[in-house]
C-alpha positions as CSV (number, residue, x, y, z in Angstrom):
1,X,-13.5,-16.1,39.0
2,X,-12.3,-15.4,42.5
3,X,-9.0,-14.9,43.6
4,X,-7.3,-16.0,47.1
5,X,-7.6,-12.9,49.8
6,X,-4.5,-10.8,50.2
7,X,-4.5,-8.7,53.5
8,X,-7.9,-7.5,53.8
9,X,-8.8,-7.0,50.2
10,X,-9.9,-9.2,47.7
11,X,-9.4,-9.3,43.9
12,X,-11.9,-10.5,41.1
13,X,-11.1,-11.5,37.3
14,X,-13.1,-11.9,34.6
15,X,-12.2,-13.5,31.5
16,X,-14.1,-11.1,29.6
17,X,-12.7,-12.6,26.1
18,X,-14.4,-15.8,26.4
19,X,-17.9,-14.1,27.0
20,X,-17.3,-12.4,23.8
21,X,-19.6,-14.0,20.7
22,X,-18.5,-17.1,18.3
23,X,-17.5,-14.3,15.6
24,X,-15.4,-12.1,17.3
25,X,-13.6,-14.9,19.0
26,X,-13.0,-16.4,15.2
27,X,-11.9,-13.1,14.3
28,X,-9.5,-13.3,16.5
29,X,-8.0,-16.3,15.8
30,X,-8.0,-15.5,12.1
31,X,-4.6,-13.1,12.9
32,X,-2.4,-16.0,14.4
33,X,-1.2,-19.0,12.4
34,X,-3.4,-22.3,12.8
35,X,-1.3,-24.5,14.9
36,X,-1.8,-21.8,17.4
37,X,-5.5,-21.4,16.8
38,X,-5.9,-25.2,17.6
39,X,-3.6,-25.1,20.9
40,X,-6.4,-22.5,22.2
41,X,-8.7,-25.2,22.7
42,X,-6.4,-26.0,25.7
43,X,-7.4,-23.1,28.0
44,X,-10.6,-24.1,28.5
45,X,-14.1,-25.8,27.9
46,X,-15.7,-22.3,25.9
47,X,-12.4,-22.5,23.8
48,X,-12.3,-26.4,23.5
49,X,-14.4,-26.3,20.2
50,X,-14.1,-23.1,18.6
51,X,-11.2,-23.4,16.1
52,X,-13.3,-26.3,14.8
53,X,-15.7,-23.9,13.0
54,X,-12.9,-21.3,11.8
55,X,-13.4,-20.9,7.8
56,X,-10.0,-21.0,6.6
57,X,-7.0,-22.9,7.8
58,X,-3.5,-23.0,7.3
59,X,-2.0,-26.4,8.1
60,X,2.0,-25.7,7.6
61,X,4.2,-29.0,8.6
62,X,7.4,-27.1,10.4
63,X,4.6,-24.7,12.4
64,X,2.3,-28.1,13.2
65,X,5.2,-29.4,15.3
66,X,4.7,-27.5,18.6
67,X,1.1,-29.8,18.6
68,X,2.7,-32.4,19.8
69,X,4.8,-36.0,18.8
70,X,1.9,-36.7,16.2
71,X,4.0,-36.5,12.6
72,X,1.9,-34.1,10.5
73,X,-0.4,-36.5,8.3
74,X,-1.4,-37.9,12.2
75,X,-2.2,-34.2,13.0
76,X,-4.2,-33.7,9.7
77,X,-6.1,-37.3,9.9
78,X,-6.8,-36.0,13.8
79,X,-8.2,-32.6,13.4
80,X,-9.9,-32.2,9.8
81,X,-12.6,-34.9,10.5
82,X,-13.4,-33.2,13.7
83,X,-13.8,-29.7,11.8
84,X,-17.2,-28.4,12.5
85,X,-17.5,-25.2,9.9
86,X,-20.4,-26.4,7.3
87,X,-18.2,-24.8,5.1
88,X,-14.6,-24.6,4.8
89,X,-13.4,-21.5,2.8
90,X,-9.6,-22.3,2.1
91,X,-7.1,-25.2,3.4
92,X,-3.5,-24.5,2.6
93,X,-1.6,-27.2,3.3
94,X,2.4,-26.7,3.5
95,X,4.6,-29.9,3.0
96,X,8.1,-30.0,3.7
97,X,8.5,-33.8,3.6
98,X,7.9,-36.0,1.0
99,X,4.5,-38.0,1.2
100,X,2.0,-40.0,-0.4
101,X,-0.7,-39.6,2.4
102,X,-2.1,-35.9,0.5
103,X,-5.1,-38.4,-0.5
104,X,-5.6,-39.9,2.4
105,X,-5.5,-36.0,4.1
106,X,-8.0,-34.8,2.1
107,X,-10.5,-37.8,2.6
108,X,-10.6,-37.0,6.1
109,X,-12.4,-33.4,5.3
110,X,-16.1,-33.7,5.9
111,X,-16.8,-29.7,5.2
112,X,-17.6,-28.2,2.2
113,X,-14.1,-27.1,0.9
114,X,-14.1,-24.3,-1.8
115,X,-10.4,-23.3,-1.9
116,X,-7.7,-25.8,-1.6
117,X,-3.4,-25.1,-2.1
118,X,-0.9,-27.4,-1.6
119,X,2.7,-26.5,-1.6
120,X,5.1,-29.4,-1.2
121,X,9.0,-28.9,-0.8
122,X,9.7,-32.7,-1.5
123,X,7.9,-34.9,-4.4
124,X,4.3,-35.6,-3.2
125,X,1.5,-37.4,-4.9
126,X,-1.6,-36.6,-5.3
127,X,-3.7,-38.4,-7.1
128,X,-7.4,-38.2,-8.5
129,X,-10.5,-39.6,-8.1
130,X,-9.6,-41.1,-4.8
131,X,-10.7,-37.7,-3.3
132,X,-14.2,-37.6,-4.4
133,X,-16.0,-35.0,-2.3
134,X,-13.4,-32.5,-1.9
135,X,-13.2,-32.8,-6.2
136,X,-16.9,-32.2,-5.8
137,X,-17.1,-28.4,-4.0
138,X,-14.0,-27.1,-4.9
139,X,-13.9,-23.7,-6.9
140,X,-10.1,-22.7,-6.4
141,X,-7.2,-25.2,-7.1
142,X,-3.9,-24.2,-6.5
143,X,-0.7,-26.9,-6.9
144,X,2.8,-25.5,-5.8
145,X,6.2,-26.8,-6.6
146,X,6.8,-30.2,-5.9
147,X,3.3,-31.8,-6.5
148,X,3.0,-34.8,-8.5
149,X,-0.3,-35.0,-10.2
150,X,-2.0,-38.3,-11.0
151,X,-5.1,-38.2,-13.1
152,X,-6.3,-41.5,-13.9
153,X,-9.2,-42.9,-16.0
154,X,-12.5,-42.7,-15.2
155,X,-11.5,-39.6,-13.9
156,X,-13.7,-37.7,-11.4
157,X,-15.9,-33.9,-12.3
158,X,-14.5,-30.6,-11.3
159,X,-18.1,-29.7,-11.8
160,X,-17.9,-26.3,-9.9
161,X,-13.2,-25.6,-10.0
162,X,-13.3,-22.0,-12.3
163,X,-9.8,-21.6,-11.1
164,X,-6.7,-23.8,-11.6
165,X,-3.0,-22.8,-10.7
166,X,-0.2,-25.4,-11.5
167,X,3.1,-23.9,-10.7
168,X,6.1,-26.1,-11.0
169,X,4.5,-29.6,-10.9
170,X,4.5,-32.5,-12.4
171,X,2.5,-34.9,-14.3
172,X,2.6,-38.6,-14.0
173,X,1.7,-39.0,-18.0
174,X,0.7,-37.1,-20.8
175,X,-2.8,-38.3,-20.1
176,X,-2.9,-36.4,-16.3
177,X,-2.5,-33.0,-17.8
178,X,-4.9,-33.6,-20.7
179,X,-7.7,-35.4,-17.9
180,X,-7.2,-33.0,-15.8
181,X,-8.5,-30.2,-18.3
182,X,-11.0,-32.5,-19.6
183,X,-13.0,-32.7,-16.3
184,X,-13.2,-29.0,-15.6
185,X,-16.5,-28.0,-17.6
186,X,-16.9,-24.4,-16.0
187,X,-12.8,-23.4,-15.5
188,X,-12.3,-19.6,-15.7
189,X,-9.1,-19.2,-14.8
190,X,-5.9,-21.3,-15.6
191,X,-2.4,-20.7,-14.5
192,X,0.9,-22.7,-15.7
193,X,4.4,-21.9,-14.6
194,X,6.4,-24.9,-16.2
195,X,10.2,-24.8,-15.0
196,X,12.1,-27.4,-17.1
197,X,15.4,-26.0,-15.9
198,X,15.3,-27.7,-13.2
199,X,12.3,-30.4,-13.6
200,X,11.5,-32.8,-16.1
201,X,8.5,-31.8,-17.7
202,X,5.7,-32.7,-20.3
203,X,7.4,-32.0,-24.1
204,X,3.7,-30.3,-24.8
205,X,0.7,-29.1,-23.6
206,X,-2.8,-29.7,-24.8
207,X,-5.1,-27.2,-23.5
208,X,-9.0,-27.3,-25.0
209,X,-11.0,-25.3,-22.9
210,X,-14.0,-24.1,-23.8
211,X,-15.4,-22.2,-21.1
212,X,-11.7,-20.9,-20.2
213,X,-11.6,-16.5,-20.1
214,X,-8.1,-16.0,-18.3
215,X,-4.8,-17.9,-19.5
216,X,-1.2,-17.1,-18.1
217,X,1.6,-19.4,-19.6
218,X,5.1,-18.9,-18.1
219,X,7.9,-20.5,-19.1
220,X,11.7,-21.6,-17.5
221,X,13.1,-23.6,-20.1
222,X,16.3,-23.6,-23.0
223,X,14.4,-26.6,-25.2
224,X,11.0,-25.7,-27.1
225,X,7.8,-26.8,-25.4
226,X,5.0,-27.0,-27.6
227,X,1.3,-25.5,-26.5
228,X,-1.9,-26.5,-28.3
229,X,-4.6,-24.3,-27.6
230,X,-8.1,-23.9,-28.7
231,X,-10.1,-21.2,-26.1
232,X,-13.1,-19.4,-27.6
233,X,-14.0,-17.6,-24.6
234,X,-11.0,-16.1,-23.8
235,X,-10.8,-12.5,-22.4
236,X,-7.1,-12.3,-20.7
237,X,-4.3,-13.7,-22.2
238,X,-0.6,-13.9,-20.9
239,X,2.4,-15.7,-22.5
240,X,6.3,-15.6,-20.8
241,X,7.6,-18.3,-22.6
242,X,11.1,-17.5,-25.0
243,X,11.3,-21.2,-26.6
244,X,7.4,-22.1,-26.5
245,X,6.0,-23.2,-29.8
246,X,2.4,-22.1,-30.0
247,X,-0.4,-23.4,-32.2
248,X,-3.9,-21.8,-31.6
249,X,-6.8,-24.1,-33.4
250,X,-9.2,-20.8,-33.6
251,X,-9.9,-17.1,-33.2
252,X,-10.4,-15.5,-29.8
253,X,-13.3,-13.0,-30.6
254,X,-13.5,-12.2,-26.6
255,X,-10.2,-11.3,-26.5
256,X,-9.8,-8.2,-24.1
257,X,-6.5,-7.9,-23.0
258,X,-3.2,-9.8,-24.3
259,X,0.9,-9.7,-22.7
260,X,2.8,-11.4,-25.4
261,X,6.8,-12.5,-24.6
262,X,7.7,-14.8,-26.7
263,X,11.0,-15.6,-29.3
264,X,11.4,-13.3,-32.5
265,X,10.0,-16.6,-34.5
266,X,6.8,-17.1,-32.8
267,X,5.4,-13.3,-33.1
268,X,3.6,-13.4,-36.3
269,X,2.1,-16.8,-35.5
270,X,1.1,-15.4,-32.3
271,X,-0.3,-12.0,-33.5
272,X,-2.1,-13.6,-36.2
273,X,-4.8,-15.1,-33.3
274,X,-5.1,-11.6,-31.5
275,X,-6.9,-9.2,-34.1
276,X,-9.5,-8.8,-31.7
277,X,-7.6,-7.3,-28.8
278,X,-8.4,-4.1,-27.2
279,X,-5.0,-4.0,-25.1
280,X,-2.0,-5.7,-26.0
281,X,1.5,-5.6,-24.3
282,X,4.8,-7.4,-26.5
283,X,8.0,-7.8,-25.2
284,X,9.7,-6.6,-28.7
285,X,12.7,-7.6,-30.1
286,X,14.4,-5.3,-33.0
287,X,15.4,-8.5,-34.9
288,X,11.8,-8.9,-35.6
289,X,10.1,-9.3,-38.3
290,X,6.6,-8.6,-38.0
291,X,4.6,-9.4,-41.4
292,X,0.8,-9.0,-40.7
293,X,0.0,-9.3,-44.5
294,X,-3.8,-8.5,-44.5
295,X,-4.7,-9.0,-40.4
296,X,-6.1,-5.7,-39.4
297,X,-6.2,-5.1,-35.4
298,X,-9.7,-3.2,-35.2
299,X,-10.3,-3.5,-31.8
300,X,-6.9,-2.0,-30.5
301,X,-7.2,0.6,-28.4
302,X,-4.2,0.3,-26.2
303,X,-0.7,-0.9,-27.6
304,X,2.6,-1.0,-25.3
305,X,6.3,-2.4,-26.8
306,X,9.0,-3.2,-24.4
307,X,11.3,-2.3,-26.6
308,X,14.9,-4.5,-26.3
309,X,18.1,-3.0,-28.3
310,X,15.5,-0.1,-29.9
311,X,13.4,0.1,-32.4
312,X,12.9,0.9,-36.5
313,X,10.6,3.6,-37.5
314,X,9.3,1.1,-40.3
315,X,8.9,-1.3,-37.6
316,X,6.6,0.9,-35.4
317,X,4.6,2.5,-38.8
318,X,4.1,-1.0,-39.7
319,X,1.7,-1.9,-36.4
320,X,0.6,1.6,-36.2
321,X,-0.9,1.0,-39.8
322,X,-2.9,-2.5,-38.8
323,X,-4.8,-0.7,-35.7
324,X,-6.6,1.6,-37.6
325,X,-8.2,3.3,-33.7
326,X,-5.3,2.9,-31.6
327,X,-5.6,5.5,-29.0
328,X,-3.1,5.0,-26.7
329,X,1.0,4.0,-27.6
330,X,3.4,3.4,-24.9
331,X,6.8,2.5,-25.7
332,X,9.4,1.4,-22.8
333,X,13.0,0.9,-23.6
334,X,14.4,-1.5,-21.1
335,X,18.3,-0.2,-20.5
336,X,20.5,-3.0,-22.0
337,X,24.4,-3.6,-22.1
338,X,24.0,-6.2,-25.1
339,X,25.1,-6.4,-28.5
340,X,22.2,-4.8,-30.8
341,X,20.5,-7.1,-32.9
342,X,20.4,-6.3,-36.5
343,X,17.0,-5.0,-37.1
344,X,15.4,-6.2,-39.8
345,X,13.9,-4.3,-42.8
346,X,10.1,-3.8,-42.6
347,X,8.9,-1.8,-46.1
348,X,7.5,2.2,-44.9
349,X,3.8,2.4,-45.2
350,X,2.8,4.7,-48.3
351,X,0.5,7.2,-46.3
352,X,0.5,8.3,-43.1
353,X,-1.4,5.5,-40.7
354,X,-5.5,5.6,-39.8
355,X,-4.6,5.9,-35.9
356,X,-2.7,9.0,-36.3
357,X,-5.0,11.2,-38.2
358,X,-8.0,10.7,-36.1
359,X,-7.8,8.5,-32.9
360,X,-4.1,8.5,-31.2
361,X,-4.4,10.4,-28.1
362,X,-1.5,9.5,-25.6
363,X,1.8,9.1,-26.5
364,X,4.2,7.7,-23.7
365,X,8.1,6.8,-24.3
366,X,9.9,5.7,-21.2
367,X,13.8,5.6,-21.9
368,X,14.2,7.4,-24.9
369,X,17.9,6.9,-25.7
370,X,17.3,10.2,-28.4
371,X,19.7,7.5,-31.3
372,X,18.7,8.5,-34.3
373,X,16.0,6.5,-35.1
374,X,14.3,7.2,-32.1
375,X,14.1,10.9,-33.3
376,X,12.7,9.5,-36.5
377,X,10.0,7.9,-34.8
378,X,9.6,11.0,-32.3
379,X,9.3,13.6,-35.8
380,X,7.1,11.2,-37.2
381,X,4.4,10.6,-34.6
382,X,4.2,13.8,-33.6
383,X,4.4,15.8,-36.7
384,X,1.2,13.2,-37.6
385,X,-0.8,12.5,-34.8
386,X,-3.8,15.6,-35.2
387,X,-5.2,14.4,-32.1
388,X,-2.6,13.9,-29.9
389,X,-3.1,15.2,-25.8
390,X,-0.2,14.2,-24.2
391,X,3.4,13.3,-25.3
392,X,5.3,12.4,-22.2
393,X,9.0,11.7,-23.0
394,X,11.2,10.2,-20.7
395,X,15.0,9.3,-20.5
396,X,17.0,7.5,-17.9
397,X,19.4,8.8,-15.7
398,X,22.5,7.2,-13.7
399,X,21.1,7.4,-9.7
400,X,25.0,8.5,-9.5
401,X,25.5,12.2,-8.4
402,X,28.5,12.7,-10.3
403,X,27.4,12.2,-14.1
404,X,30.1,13.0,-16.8
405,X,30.0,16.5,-18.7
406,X,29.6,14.8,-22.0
407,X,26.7,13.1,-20.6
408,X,25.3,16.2,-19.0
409,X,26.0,17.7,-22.7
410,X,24.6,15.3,-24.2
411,X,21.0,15.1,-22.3
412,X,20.6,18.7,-22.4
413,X,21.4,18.3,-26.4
414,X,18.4,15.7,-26.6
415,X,15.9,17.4,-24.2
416,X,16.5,20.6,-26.6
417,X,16.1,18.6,-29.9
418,X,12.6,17.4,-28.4
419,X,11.4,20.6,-27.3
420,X,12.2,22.0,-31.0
421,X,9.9,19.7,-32.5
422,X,6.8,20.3,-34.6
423,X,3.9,19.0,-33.1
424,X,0.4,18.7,-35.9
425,X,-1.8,19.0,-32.8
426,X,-2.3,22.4,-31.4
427,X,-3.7,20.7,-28.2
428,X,-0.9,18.8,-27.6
429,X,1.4,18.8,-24.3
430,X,5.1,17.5,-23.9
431,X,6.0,16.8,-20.6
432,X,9.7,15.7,-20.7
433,X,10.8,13.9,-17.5
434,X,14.0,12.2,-16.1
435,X,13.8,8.7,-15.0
436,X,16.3,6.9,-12.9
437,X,17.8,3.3,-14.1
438,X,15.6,0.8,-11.9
């Protein structure tokens, strides 16, 4: 492009960006939110067409309104049929008014759409099977906040979603939740945060999934929500839910890795369905009374308690007797100001547990409080364990610079009372460390 003469010389520009390839130039626009992306096709005919075949797009309602006086269902309804990508990788589609138009959105998309998240800051519906090729293709499902889901009979085949997150929504019925589920043959991966604090919510959950290998419950509630659960295949498991009420219909023999919170009451039902766990993580409770009667966890390898008011040495022996090749035990006091629970009494094994004699290798203890029955655990496992590596010992510490002289006293007394004892593994290192309050 030629520029007008100044004096006797005479400047040329090139707008080397636009002779760049389709790739680059959707590269490009792959760093700067859509709205922008779609206001390039302004600057001239090479650009007019090229945020049509970008693969993901990010359709956000406040950013939407520098297109123009359309509202942002007009904008949607205008752009996504004209969307010339064979394939569309991920829409993410940010509502900050309420609507019931998220159907008619989505029946606008002619692409083949894999990933799809809505997040809505007022009520929206949407509802399902009005939507029947986007249900079609999509492999990742993701429902945020204030989505109001509508499954209604004869309901329409996720025949390829493996993932489905459902964080703070709602249902309109019993039924939606269950359908929902029901027309998901290959789902992998399900995620439910349910917040009844501040939503009404389902009273229960119903989830029958065969083909279902990662499940993360998470719970906001003070009244008891009850899950039903039957998942054969399942490999990851993770439960943050204080007044859920769990029933599991069978056994999870693929069971790799479990994180268990739940209330002191629901442990041993819970525990009962994880004997085949090779790494399991519970938020533990010294009011807790675990009873695992004859349920033997042959498949642990990896066992870590966040410990909450401390921990009984009968307690700890008790676990440490049912994982007969445990070889890895972490133990993380979380720093409390509450009133301790009373612990309740758990009978002392008779002989020393399977894991210590021959397969514990690691011991780990972050916040040790040195109380006395932390040093009877601390004697026990180490004056035990005959294979034992490692024993790293930690104990927290005020980030204050000016810590009290009894204190000072005090930790130097512990460190000293740890270093003194008898370790039955001659191969054994203790590494004592400080750690600072988080």
């Amino acid at each position: 492009m030629n520029a007008p003469r100044l004096g006797s010389e005479e400047f040329s520009y090139s707008d080397r960006i636009s002779d760049l390839p389709d790739d680059l130039l959707l590269r490009i626009l792959s760093f700067i939110p859509t709205s922008d992306a779609i206001s390039t096709s302004l600057l001239s005919k090479r650009w007019k067409f090229v945020w049509k075949m970008m693969p993901t797009l990010d359709l956000d309602e406040d950013s939407c309104r520098n297109l123009g006086s359309l509202r942002f269902d007009e904008v949607c309804c205008s752009f996504l049929p004209s969307h010339e990508a064979r394939v569309l990788t991920s829409l993410n589609l940010k509502l900050m008014k309420k609507s019931n138009d998220i159907d008619r959105l989505l029946s606008n998309i002619q692409s083949i759409l894999h990933e799809l998240t809505i997040t809505s800051y007022s009520w929206s519906r949407i509802s399902f099977p009005r939507n029947l090729n986007v249900c079609q293709t999509l492999v990742v499902m993701k429902l945020q906040d204030k989505v109001l889901v509508d499954v209604f009979s004869p309901p329409v085949c996720f025949r390829s979603l493996k993932t489905l997150h459902l964080t703070r929504v709602k249902y309109s019925c019993q039924e939606s939740f269950r359908r929902l589920l029901s027309v998901c043959p290959v789902l992998e991966d399900l995620y439910l945060f349910i917040d009844r604090v501040r939503y009404e919510c389902l009273p229960s959950f119903t989830i029958f999934v065969p083909s279902l290998q990662r499940l993360s419950i998470c719970e906001e509630s003070y009244s008891r929500t009850l899950f039903e659960i039957s998942v054969p295949s399942l490999i990851y498991l993770k439960i943050a839910a204080r007044y859920g009420w769990f029933k599991f219909f069978e056994d999870m023999p693929k069971l790799v890795e479990a994180h268990v919170e739940v209330n002191p009451y629901e442990i041993n039902n819970l525990l009962r369905c994880l004997t085949s766990v090779e790494r399991l993580s519970i938020e533990f409770f010294s009011s807790m009374d675990i009873v695992l009667t004859d349920r033997i966890f042959h498949r642990l390898l990896y066992l870590e308690l966040h410990m909450h008011n401390g921990l009984q040495e009968n307690q700890i022996l008790s676990l440490l007797k049912h994982s007969p090749n445990l070889q890895a035990l972490k133990l993380n006091e979380k720093p409390s100001c509450s009133v301790r629970d009373q612990p309740r009494f758990v009978p002392k094994p008779n002989s020393v547990p399977e894991c210590l004699t021959f397969h514990l290798e690691t011991l780990e203890w972050r916040g040790y409080a040195g109380r006395p029955e932390d040093k009877e655990i601390a004697v026990y496992i180490l004056g035990n364990a005959l294979r034992l590596n490692t024993a790293k010992i930690s104990r927290y510490f005020s980030s204050s610079r000016f810590r009290p002289r009894h204190h000072q006293k005090k930790d130097r007394k512990i460190v000293k009372e740890l270093k003194s004892l008898s370790k039955a593994s001659t191969s054994c290192q203790l590494v004592i460390q400080r750690q600072y309050y988080p």
